[in-house]
C-alpha positions as CSV (number, residue, x, y, z in Angstrom):
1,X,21.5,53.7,22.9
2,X,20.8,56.6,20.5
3,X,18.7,59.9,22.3
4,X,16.2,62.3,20.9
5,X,15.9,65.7,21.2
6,X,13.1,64.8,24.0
7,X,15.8,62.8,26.3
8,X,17.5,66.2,25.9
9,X,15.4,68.6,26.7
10,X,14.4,66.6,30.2
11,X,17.9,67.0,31.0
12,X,17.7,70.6,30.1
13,X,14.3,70.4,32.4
14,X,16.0,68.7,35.2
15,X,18.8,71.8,35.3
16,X,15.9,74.3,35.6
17,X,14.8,72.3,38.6
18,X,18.5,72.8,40.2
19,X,17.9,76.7,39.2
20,X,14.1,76.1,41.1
21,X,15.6,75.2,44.2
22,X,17.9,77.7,44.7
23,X,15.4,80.5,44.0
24,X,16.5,81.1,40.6
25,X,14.5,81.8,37.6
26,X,14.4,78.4,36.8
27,X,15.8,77.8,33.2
28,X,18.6,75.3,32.4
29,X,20.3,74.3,29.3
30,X,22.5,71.5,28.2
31,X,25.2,71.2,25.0
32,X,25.3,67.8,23.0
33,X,28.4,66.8,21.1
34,X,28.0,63.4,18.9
35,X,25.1,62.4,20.8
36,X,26.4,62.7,24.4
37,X,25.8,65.8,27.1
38,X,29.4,67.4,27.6
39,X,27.7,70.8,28.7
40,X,25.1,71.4,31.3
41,X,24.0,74.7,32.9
42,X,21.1,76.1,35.2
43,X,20.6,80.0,36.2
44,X,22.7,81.3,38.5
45,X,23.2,85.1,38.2
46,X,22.2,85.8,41.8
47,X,24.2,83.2,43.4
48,X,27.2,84.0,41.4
49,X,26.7,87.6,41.4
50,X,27.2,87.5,37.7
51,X,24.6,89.1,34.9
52,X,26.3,86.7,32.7
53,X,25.4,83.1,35.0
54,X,22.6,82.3,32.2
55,X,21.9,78.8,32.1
56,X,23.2,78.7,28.3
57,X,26.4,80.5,28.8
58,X,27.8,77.7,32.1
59,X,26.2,75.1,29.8
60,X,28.4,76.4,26.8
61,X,31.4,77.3,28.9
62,X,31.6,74.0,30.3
63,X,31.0,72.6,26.6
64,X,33.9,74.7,25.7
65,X,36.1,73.5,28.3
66,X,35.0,69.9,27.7
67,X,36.3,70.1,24.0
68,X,39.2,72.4,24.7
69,X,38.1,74.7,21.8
70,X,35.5,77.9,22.4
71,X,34.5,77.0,18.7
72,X,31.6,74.4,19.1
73,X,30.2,73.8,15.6
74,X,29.5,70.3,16.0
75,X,27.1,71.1,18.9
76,X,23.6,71.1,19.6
77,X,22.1,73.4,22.7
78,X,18.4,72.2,24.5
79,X,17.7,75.5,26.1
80,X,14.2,75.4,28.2
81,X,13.8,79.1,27.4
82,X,14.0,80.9,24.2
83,X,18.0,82.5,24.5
84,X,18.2,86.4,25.2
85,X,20.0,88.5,23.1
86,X,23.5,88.4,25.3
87,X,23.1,84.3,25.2
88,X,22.1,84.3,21.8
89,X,25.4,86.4,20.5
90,X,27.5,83.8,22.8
91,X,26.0,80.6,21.0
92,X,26.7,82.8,17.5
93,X,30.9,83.4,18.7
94,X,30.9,79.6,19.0
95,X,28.8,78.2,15.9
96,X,26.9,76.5,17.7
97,X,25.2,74.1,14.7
98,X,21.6,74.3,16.1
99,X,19.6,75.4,19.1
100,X,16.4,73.7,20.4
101,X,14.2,75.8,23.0
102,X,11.6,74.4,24.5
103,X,9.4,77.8,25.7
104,X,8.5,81.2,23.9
105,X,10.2,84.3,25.5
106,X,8.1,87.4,24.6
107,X,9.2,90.0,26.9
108,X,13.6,89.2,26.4
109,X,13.4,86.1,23.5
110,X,15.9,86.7,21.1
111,X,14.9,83.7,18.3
112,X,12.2,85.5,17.1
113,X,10.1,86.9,19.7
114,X,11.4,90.1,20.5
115,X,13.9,90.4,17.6
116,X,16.3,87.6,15.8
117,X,19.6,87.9,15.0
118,X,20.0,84.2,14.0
119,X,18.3,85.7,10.5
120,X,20.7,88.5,10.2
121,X,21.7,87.8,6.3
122,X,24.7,90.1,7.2
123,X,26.5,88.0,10.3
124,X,28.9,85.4,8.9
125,X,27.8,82.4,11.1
126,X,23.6,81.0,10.5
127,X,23.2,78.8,13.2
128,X,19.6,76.8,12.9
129,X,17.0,77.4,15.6
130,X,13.6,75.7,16.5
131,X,10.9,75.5,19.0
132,X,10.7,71.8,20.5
133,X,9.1,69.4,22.9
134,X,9.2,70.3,26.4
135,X,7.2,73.8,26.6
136,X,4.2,73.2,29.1
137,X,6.7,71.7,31.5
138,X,9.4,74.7,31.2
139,X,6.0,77.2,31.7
140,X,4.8,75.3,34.2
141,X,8.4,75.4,36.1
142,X,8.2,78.8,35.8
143,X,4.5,79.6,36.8
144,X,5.3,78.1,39.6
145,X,8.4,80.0,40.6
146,X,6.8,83.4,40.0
147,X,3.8,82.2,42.3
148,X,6.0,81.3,45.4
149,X,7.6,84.5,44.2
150,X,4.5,86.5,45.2
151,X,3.8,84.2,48.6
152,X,4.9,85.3,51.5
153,X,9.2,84.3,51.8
154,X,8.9,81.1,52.7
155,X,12.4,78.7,53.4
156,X,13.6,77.0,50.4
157,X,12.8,73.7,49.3
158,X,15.5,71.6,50.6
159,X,17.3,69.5,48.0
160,X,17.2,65.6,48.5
161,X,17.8,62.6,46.6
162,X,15.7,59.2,47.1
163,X,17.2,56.5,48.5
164,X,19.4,58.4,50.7
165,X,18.3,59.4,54.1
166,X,20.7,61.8,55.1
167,X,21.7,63.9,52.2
168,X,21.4,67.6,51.9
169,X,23.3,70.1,50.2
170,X,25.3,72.6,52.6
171,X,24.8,75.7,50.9
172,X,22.4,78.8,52.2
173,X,24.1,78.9,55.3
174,X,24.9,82.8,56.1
175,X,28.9,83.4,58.0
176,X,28.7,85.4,61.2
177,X,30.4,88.5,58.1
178,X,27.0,88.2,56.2
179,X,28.2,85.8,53.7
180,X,26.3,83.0,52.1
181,X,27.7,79.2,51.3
182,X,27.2,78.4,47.9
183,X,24.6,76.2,46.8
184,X,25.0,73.4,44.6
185,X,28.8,72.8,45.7
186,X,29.3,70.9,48.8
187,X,27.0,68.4,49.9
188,X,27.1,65.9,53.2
189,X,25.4,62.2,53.0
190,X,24.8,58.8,53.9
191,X,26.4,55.4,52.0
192,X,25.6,56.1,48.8
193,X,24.4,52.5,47.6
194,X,20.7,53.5,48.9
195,X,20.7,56.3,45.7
196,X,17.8,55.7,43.5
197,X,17.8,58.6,41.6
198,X,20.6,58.3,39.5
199,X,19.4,61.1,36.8
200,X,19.2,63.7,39.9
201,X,22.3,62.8,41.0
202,X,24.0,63.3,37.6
203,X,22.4,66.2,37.5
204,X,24.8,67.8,40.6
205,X,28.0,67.4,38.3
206,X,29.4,66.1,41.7
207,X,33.4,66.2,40.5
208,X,34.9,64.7,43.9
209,X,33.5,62.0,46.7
210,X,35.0,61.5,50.0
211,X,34.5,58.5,51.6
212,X,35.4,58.5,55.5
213,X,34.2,54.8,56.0
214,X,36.3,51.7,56.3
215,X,37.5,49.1,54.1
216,X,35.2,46.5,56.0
217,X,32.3,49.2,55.2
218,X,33.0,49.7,51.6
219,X,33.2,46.1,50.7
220,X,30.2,45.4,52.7
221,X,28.1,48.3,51.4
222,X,29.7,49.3,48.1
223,X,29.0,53.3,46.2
224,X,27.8,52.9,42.7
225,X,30.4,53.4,40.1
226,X,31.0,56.9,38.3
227,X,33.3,56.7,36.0
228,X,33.4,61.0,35.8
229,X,33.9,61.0,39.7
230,X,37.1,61.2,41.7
231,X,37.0,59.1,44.9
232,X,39.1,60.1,47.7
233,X,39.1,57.6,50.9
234,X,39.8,57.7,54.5
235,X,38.9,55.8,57.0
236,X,38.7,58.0,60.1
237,X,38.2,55.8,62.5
238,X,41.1,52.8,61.7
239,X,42.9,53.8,65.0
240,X,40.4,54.3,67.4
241,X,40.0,52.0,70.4
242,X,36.1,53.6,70.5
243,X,36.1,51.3,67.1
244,X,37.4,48.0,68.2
245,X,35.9,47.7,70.5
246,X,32.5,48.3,69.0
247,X,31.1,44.8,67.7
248,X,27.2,46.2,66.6
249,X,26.1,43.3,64.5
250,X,26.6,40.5,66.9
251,X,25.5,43.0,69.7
252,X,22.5,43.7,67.7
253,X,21.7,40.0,67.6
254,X,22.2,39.6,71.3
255,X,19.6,41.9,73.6
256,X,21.6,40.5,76.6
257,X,24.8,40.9,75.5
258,X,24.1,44.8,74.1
259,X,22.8,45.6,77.1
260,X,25.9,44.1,79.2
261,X,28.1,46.2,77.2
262,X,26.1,49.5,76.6
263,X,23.2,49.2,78.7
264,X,23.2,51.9,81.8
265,X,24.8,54.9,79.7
266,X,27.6,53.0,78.1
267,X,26.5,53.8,74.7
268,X,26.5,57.4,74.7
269,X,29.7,57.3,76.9
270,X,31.3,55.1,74.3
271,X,29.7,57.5,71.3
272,X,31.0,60.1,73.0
273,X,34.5,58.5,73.4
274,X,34.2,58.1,69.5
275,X,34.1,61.9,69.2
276,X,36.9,62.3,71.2
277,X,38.9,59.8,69.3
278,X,38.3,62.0,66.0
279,X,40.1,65.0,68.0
280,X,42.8,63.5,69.3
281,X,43.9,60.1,67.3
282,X,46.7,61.3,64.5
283,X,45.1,59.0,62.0
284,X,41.9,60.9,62.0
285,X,43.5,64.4,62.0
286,X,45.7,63.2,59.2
287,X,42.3,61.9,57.1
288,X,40.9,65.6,58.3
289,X,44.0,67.0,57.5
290,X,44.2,65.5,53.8
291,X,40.0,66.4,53.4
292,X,40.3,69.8,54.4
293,X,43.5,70.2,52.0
294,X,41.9,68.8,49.4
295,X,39.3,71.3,49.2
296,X,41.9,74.4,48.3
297,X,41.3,72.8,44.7
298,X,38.7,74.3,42.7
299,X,38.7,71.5,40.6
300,X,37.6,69.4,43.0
301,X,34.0,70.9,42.9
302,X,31.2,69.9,43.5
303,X,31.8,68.0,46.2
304,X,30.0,65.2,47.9
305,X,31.3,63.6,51.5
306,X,30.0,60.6,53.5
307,X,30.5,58.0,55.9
308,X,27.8,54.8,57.0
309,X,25.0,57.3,58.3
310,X,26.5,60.5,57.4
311,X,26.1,61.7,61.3
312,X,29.6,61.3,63.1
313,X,32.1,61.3,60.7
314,X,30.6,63.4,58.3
315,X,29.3,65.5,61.4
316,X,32.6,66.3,62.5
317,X,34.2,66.9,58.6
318,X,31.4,69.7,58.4
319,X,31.7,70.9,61.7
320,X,35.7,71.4,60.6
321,X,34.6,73.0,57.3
322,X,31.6,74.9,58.4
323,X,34.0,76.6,61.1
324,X,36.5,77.5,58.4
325,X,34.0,79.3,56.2
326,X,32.4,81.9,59.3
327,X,29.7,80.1,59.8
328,X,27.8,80.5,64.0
329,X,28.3,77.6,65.7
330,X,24.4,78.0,66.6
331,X,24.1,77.3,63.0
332,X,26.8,74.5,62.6
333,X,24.9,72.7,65.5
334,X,21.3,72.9,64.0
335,X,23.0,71.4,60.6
336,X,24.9,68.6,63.0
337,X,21.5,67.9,64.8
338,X,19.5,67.7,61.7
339,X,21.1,64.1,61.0
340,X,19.3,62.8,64.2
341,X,15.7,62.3,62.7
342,X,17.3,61.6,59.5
343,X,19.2,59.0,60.1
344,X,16.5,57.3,62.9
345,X,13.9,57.7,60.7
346,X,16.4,55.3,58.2
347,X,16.8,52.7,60.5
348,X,13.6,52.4,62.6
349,X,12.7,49.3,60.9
350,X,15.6,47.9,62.8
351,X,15.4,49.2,65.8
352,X,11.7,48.1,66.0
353,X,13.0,44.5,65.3
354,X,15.7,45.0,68.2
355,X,13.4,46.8,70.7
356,X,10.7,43.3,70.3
357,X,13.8,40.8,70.8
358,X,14.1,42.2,73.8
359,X,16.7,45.2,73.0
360,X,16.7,48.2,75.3
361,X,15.4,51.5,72.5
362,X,17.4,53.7,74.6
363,X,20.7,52.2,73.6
364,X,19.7,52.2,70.1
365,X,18.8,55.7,69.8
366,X,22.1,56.6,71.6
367,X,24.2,54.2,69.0
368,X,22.0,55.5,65.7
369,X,21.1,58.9,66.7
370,X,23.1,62.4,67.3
371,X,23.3,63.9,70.4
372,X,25.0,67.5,71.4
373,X,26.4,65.8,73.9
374,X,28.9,63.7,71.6
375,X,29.5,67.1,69.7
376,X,30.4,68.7,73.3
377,X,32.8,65.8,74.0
378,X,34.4,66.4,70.8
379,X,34.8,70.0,71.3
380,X,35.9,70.1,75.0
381,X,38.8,67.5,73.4
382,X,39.8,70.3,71.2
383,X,40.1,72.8,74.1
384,X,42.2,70.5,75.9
385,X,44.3,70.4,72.7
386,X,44.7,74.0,71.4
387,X,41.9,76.0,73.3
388,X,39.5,76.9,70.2
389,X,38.7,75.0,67.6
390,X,39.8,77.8,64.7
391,X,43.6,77.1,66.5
392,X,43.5,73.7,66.7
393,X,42.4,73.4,62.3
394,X,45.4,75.7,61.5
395,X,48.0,74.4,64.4
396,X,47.1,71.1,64.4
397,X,45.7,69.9,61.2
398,X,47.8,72.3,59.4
399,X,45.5,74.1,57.5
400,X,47.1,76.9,57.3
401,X,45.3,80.8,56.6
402,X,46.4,80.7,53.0
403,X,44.6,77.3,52.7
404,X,41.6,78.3,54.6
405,X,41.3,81.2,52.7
406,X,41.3,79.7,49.6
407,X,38.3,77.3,51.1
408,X,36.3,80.5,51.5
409,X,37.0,82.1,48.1
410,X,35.5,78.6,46.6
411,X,32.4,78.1,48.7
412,X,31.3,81.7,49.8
413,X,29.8,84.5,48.0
């Protein structure tokens, strides 16, 4: 299927959304080679702390990267801003063939409205530029911005993906030194076979999934299929006795029988026997372990990691990680707790079909729901173990400072 120039500038469009959300000026670019995106970029020179972060200049890098040459002169840039002058001498150095921008710049636009060095007769490289399609959305994108800009602060617009209940990206978060996580790096979710959206997925550049869930799970309730996208597996909870001894779908069929087993407080003392399990079982703190390692690689980002519900599993793989990077456990327990509405929200059509068999709700919200509680459990394991949670992730996980450090300089600005 051949694209237009159109299909190319809503991707372009779809990157300035990305810069939207994380209070960026919101302008994004992508690079075409042969018909195919091999570049994509969104503003980030505040996140980044870099003057350079243009949306043109990651899209071109990446481009770059992609091809293994900084010379692009097969390549075609969809810019949703006319290019500055710094962006416009970068996409000159590469010979670029041809640049497409979808909005006038006339207070920094350097393809004509302030000045235009793509018609300087003298420069040794002419590369063609035009005004196309996608203007009143890239103004209206950023009319938009510069209004909330002049609103009172208000929280930013959370990120989210439909189809999946319990996704949300982990960066924003401030460390107890004043630090910020990044955005657009690490994100926590639910099974991914919900995922409607497969454009604003794409649009992440997610490089690495973890999936903590079992065989049983996968096969049952399979992830789409990226091609581009490395998946690592674990299955956390293979050893734990809290698992076996868990059998929800028949128990779900049988009011009776659920409330036999986990009526009267069972289910949140088994849930929270769960928890523990993830401390102390050597199986999950070698799947902890390998995750936590994994994430010393800088090209492993972005990265994306999930279980069933994205509350326990996950919940405890971010508590690990959020701990490592400085960030309050006040905070790391707000983010934990924030999967409760999420993920009942999600399954309240069948808990409403349980609850008129006969099926006690209070079991249900316990088995499908978060509670401190189960986080406490967890946590009071680990202080059994090594006494504080930062000593148990380097003594026994492994993950040793060199390793954590390396986290940090990846995911914290």
């Amino acid at each position: 299927m051949s694209h237009t120039d159109l299909d190319f500038m809503q991707a372009a469009l779809q990157e300035a959304e990305l810069a939207f959300a994380l209070g960026e000026v919101p302008v994004g670019a992508v690079v075409v080679y042969r018909g195919e995106i091999i570049g994509r970029g969104h503003n980030q020179p505040i996140h980044r702390h870099d003057p350079s972060a243009h949306a043109e200049m990651l899209a071109i890098r990446q481009a770059a990267q992609h091809l293994g040459n900084y010379r692009l002169p097969e390549c075609e840039l969809f810019i949703t801003l006319e290019p500055c002058l710094m962006c416009s001498g970068v996409i000159l150095q590469s010979r670029i063939a041809r640049v497409v921008y979808a909005l006038a710049e006339p207070k920094t636009g350097a393809a004509g409205s302030v000045c235009n060095p793509y018609l300087e007769p003298r420069l040794n490289q002419h590369t063609r530029i035009e005004q196309g399609a996608g203007g009143e959305a890239a103004k209206q994108l950023l009319q938009a911005f510069f209004s909330q800009k002049r609103l009172v602060p208000t929280p930013k617009k959370a990120l989210t993906l439909a189809g999946l209940a319990n996704f949300r990206d982990l960066g924003g978060m401030k460390t107890s030194d004043g630090r910020v996580v990044r955005s657009v790096r690490l994100f926590r979710s639910d099974q991914l076979i919900g995922l409607q959206d497969q454009a604003a997925f794409a649009a992440l550049q997610i490089k690495t999934i973890w999936d903590f869930r079992s065989a049983a799970e996968v096969a049952r309730y399979p992830d789409p299929k990226w091609p581009q996208i490395n998946v690592l597996t674990g299955d956390v909870l293979a050893e734990s006795l809290q698992q076996s001894t868990l059998h929800l779908d028949a128990l779900l069929a049988d009011p009776q029988q659920l409330d036999l087993h986990l009526g009267n407080g069972q289910a949140a003392i088994l849930m929270a026997g769960l928890y523990r399990d993830m401390v102390n079982n050597a199986h999950a703190q070698q799947v902890m372990r390998q995750w936590l390692s994994s994430l010393c690689d800088e090209q492993q980002y972005p990265v994306l990691f999930h279980c069933t519900a994205g509350k326990d599993r996950t919940g405890w793989a971010a508590v690990l990680l959020l701990t490592i990077l400085g960030v309050p456990h006040e905070r790391i327990l707000r983010d934990y707790l924030a999967s409760n509405a999420n993920v009942l929200r999600k399954y309240q059509p069948m808990i409403a079909r349980c609850v008129a068999n006969g099926a006690d709700v209070a079991i249900l919200n316990a088995i499908f729901g978060v509670e401190a509680t189960y986080l406490k459990a967890a946590l009071h394991e680990v202080k059994k173990i090594s006494g504080t949670l930062p000593r148990y992730i380097e003594h026994v996980l492994g993950i040793n400072q060199q390793q954590q450090a390396a986290i940090r300089s990846h995911l914290l600005d």
